[in-house]
Structures are given as C-alpha cells and as structure tokens.
N, C-alpha and C positions, 0 to 999 in steps of 0.2 A: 818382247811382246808376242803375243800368240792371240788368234781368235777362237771366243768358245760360245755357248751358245747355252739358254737358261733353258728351264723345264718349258716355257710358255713356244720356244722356239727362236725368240728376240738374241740376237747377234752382237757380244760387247769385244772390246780388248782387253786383254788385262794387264794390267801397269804393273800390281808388283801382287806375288803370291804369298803366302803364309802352309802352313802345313794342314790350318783347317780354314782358312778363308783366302780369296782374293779381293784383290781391288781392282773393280772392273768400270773403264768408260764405255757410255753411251755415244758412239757414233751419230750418234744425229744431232745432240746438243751440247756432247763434251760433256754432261755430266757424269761424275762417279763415285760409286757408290762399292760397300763391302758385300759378298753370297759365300753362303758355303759353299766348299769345292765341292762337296756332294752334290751338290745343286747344277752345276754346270759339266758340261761334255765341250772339251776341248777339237776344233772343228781341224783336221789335219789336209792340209795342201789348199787354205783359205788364209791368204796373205793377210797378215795384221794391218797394212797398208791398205789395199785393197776397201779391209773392212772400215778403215778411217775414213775413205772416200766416199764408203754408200750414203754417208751422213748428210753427201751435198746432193741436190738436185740432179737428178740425169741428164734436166737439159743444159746445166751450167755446166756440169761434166763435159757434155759433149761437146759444147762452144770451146771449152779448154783445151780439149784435145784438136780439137780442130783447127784452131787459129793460129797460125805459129809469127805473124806479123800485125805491123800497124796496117798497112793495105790492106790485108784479107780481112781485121776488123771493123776496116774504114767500107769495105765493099758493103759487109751487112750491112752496117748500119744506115749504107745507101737503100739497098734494098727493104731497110724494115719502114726507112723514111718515106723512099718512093712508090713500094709496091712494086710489082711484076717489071723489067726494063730487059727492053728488047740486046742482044746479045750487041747488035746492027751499034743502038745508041752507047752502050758500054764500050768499044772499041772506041767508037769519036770520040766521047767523052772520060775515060780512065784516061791516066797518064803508066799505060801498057801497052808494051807490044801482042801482038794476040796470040804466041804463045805461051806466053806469062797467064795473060788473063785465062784466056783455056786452061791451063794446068793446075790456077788457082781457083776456079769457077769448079774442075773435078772433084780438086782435094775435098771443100766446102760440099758438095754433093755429095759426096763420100761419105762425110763427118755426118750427114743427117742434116748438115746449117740450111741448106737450099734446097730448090727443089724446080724443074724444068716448069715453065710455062708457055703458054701462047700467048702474043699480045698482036691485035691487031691482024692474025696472021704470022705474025712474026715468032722464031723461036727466041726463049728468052728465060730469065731464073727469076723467082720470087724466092725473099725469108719464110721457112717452114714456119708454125705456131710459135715450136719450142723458142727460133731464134729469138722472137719477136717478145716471147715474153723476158727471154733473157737480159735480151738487152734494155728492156723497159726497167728488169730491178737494177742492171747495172748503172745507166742514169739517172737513179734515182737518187737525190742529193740529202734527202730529209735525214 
C-alpha cells in the first residue's frame, strides 16, 4: 500500500497497481475505483495507514487516541451528562484516588477530550464540543 494523490489534490491508497492503471480507495468511504498512473503522484513519507485514518472524523480520532480505559470513558461521559463538575465533587464521588484522577483528568486534557472550567468559583473540567458530539454518535443505537 502507498499513498498518492489525483490531479484535483484528493488523497487515495492504492490497493494493487497495474503498469498503466491503479486501483485506488477512497479513505473516507472505502470506496474504489481504477486512474491511470499518469493521473496520480505517489505522496512519499505519507503513511498508507495514516491516510486510512483521515477517512474518520478528528474528533473520533482524537477520543481514540485518548481513552485508553473504561474509567476515562466512563469520566466523559460523566462530563458530557453532567456538564462542568467541580474537581472538589469528582474526588468524593469517583471511585479514584486523586492521583489517578489528576493524571487521568491531564492525559484527557492533553487529548483535546476536556477542557478546565470554573464552577461556582470552583476549579473544575467540562467535555470539549468535539467530546460531546462524539459520544452523542457513539450512543447512538439506531
């Protein structure tokens, strides 16, 4: 696999080449389709993997990259439920010690998932947009 790139500037992989054609997927829907090699510019130190990923969402990306347990998924989705929650009531109520929670409260900062808030005076983390939409398609059942 290799990534290459059509006249228009659009971004495919190519699955399997020919001497005057390839067969190139679309990263975004999976679909593919045959171009002549003439047609395409081979994109050099642009990971074929890489280019599979751009096809997902950057904020689903980024939750993926971020989450690496059922806790830190279970925190968002505390925060996309609750809104802002003071640091104060996340101590009393996680079942963490607080430098678990603090280190997993950075990592998620880190990742873009959160973001600091004030509540009341109080310092404290709400879910970014991106989280919030993410998690809305992930519980989506339909």
């Amino acid at each position: 696999m290799r990534t290459v790139r059509d006249e228009s500037g659009k971004r495919y992989i190519v699955v399997k080449s020919s001497t005057d054609s390839s067969l190139v997927r679309d990263p975004e829907d999976g679909s593919e389709r045959y171009v002549e090699n003439d047609r395409l510019e081979t994109l050099d130190g642009t990971p074929p993997l890489e280019t599979a990923a751009s096809g997902i969402s950057e904020p689903v990306r980024r939750l993926l990259r971020g989450v690496h347990d059922d806790a830190a998924l279970g925190l968002l989705a505390d925060l996309v439920d609750r809104g802002p929650v003071p640091v104060r009531d996340m101590m009393r109520e996680y079942d963490q010690c607080e430098s678990d929670l603090h280190g997993r409260l950075a990592e998620l900062r880190a990742a873009g998932l959160i973001e600091e808030a004030t509540i009341a005076g109080e310092r404290g983390y709400d879910a970014t947009e991106g989280t919030v939409e993410v998690l809305s398609i992930l519980r989506d059942d339909d």
